[in-house]
N, C-alpha and C positions, 0 to 999 in steps of 0.2 A: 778789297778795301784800300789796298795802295794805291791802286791805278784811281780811284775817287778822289783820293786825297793829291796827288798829281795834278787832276782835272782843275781840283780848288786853286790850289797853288800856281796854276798856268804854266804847268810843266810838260809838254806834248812834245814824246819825239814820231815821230814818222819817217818812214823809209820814203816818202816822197819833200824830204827834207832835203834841199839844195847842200846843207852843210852835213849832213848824213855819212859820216865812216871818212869825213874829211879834215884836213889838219887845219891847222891857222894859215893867216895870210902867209906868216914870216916861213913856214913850212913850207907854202908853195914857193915862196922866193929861194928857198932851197934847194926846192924840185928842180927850179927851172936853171940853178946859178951849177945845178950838175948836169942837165943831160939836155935840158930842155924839154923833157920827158912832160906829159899831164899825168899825175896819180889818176891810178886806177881805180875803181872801186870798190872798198872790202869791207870787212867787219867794224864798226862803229869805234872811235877810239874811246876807251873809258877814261882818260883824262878827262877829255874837252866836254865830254858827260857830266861828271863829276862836277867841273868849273864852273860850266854854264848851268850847273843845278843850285850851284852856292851863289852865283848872280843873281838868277830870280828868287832865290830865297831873302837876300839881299835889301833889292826892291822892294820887296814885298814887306819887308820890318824896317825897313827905311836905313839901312846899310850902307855901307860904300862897297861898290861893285869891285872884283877882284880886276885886276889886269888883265888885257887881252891876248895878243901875240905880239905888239909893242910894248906892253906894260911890265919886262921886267927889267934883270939888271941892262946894263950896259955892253956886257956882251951878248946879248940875244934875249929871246922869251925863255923866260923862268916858269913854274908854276906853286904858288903859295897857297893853300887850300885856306879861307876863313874860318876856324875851326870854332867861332862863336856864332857865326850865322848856323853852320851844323847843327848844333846843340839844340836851338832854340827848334829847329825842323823836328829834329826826334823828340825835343819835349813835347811838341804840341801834338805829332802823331801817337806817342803815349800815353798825352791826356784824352784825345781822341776813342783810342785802343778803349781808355779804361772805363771812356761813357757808355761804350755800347756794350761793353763788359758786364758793367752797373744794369744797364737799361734792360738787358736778358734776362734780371730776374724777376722781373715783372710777372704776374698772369693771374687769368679773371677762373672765377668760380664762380659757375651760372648757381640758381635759384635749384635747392632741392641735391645740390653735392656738396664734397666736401676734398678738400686741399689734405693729403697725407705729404708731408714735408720729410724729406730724409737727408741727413746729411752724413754724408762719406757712405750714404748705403745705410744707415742705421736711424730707425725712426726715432724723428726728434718733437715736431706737434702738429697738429691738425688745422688750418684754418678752415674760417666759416665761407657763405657767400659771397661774393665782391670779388674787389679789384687787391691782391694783395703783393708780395714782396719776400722773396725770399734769398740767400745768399748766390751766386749766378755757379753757374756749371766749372770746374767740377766741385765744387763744395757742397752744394745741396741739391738735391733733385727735387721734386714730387710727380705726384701721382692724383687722377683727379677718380674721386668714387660716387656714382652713383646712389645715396643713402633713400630715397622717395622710390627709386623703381619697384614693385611687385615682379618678384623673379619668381619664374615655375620648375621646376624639377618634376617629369615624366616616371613614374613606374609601370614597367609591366606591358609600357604602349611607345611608341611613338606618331607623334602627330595625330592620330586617327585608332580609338578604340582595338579598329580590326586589323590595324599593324602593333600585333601582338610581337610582345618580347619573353617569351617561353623561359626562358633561364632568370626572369626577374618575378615573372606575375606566378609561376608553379610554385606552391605553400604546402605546410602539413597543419591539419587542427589539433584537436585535443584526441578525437575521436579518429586518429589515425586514417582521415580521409585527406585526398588533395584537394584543389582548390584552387581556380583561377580568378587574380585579382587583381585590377589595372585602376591605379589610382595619380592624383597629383597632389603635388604640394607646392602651395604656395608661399613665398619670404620675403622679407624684406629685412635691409641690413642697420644692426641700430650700433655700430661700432665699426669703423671703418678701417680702425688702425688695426681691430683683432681679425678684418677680413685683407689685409694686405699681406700683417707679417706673422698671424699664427699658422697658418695650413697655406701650404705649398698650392695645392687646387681646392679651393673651398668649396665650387660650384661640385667637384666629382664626391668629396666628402658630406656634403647635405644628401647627397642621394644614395649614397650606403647608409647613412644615419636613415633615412625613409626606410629602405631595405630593412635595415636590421628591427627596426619599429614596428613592420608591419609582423613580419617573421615572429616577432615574441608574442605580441596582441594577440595573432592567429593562433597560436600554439598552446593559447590556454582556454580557446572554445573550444563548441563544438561547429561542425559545420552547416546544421538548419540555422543556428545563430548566426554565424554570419550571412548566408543567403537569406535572412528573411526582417527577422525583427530586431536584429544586434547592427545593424550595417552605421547607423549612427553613432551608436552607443562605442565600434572599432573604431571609425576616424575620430572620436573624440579621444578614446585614448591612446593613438598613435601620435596625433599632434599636443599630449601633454608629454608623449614618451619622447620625442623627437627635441621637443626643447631644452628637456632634462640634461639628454647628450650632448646637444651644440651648445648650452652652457657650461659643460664638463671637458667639452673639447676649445671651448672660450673660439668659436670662431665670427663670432661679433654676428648672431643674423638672430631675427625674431618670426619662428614660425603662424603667420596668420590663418592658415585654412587647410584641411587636406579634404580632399573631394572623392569619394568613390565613383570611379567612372564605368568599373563591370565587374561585378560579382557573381562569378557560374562554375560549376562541374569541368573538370577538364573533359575538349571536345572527342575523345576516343569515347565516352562511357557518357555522351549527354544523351542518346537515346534511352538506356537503361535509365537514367539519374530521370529523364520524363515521366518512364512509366511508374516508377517509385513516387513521383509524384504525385502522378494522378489517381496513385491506389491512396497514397495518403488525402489525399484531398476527398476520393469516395467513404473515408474512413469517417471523418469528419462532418462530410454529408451527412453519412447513415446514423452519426452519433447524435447530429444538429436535428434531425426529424426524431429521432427517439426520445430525444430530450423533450423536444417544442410537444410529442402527442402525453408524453408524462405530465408535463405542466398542463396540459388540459385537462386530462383526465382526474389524476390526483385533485386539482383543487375542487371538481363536480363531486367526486366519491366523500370529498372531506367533506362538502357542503352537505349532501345526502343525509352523512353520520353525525353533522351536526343537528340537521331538520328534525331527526329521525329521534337522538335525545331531548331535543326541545319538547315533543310532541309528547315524547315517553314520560317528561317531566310533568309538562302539564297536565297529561292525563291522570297522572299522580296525582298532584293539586287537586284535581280536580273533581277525583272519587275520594279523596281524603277529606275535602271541602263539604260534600254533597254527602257522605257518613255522620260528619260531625253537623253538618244541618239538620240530616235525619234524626242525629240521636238527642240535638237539643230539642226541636223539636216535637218527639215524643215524649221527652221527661219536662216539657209544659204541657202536653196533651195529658199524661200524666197525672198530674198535679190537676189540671181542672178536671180528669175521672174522677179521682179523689173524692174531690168537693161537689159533685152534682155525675153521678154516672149514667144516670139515664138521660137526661140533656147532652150528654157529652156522645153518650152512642147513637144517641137519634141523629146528632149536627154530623158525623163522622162518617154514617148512615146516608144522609143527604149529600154530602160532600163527594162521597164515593159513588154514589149512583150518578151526581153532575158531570165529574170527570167522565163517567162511562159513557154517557147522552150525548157528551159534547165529542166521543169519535166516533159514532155510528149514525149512520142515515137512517137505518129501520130499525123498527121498534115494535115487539112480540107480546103481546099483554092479554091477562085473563079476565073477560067478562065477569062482570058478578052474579050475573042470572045464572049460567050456566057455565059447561067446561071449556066452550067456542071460544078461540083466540081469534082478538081481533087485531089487523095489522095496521099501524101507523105507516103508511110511508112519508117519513119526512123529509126526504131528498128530495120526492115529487111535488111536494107541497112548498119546499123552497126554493126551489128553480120555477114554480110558478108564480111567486108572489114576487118572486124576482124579475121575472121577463113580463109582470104588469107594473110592476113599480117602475122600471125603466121610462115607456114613453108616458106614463102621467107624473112623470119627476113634476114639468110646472106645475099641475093640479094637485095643489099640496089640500084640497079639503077632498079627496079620493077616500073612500072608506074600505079600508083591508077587507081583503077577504076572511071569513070566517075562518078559523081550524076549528075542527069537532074535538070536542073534547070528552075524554075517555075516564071516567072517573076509573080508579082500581084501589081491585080491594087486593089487601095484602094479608098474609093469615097472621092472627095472632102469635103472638112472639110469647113463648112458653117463660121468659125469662125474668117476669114480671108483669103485678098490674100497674104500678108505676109506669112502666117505659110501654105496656101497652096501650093505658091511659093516655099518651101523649102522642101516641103517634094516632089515634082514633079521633082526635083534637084536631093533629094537622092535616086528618085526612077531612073533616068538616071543614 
């Protein structure tokens, strides 16, 4: 800084300097009024240093230049130092000193940090983004912190799943089994002064806080939950647990995410921990097929037993129905015996012989001449009246064929001349 301020001031000494480590004129007229001798050349004099620094300072603020090697009293060269041209040199390299003194507290805070400001060592306040201004060295320092970065903290792995770290990922659960478990977490910082000056190493204390997180969560399953259907359900609440801490430990960070990255058996017992698997998974099988042929079966046998009363019911209905037709029925049958009992056994008579007629094709009947039964067949007679009425369907004036008709006599019915009277009627 001095040899700049020299530069400015056109103050340049050089060892290729003709006047370099040499005295005045009047000096050499010394030299020469004793020996005749030329000085030799030695070490610079700091007078004529001194002199000729107060001359061009001089000049330079428009002074009067000091005296030379003639310039003092009367008995030879004198030296008077200006000691008001001095003053003004050291002022100005003062005010100089204290611009760039000033100018050093200057500094910029990009986009997404943040300015911790300390003075004597002891945090004093935080500036935002920009161009800001703070006391200069040694009064105040800062510090610039990253608050937008997404930091990660590693458990259980390094870099790569299968750079396992055995002393962080081995766990106990509920169910006194171990457990290998490599996860991360993710932070970002929403307090910068409480991650400068509360914890010495924030970055090593966020990963014991994970540690100790994972450790409690684990320790109150069992371990099918966490290898299976729990694995979400633990990092959620590892990253409520985690926050809890680091705002109990105030080290200014806000947990965003924790990731399970491998959840398994330790590798000494992952064969065994296989086959236990795969019997549980046949367990499940066998119970999924028992289940799926029940659910078939059951709702067929229930439909069955349902059919089965329906039908039973209706059949109920339906003789209880057909009783009480029967029995209304007879008590009007009843009622018109009453009032006409021989019409009433004759129509009941005919009724019942209809019904009979109408299911039988042949038909057995006694001559009146004699005791010879003669036989009707009337299934052949109507399968033939049938297979001619077919192709003369158009020939609708076709005249049927004859049936012979069979008069019969029926024996007197001992029960009456009334109701024999009337059937001897219906037989004319």
């Amino acid at each position: 800084m001095l040899d700049a301020i020299l530069r400015k001031v056109g103050l340049r000494f050089s060892l290729n300097d003709p006047r370099w480590g040499r005295n005045s004129q009047g000096d050499q007229n010394q030299n020469q009024q004793q020996g005749g001798k030329k000085p030799e050349d030695g070490p610079p004099d700091l007078d004529e240093l001194w002199r000729d620094f107060n001359q061009r300072l001089n000049r330079l603020f428009g002074g009067k230049g000091g005296g030379g090697g003639d310039s003092g009293g009367p008995g030879g060269s004198g030296y008077r130092p200006d000691m008001r041209g001095a003053g003004i040199g050291a002022a100005v390299l003062g005010v100089i000193v204290l611009f760039l003194w000033l100018v050093s507290g200057f500094f910029i805070v990009q986009e997404g940090q943040t300015g911790v400001v300390m003075t004597f060592g002891r945090y004093s306040h935080t500036t935002p983004a920009g161009f800001n201004w703070r006391w200069p060295y040694p009064i105040q320092q800062h510090e610039i912190v990253n608050v937008s970065q997404v930091r990660t903290v590693e458990v259980g792995y390094r870099g790569s799943v299968k750079n396992k770290q055995t002393h962080e990922s081995l766990m106990l659960t509920e169910d006194e089994n171990i457990i290998d478990i490599q996860f991360a977490v993710q932070y970002k910082l929403k307090s910068a002064s409480d991650w400068v000056f509360s914890n010495r190493e924030p970055e090593q204390t966020v990963k014991q806080i994970a540690e100790t997180a994972i450790r409690e969560i684990v320790g109150k399953v069992k371990m099918d939950f966490v290898l299976y259907e729990g694995r979400e359900k633990v990092a959620l609440d590892v990253n409520q647990l985690m926050q809890q801490i680091a705002d109990r430990y105030r080290i200014g960070v806000q947990i965003t995410n924790v990731t399970m990255q491998g959840v398994q058996p330790p590798e000494q017992v992952q064969a065994a921990f296989d086959d236990a698997v795969k019997a549980g998974q046949d367990r499940e099988r066998q119970k999924n097929e028992g289940q799926a042929y029940a659910n078939d079966v059951i709702p067929r046998a229930r439909g069955a037993a349902s059919r089965l009363m329906q039908e039973s019911e209706a059949y109920r209905a339906r003789v209880i129905a057909t009783a009480e037709g029967d029995a209304s029925r007879f008590k009007q049958v009843l009622a018109e015996y009453q009032k006409a009992p021989a019409v009433t056994r004759e129509r009941m008579y005919l009724e019942t012989m209809q019904q009979i007629f109408s299911n039988t094709t042949k038909v057995m009947m006694e001559s009146r001449s004699g005791n010879n039964l003669i036989y009707l067949p009337l299934d052949k007679l109507i399968a033939q009246t049938a297979g001619e009425t077919k192709p003369a369907a158009p020939a609708a004036a076709t005249a049927a064929p004859e049936i012979p008709t069979v008069e019969i006599q029926r024996q007197r019915d001992p029960r009456g001349n009334d109701s024999r009277s009337a059937r001897d009627r219906e037989t004319r």
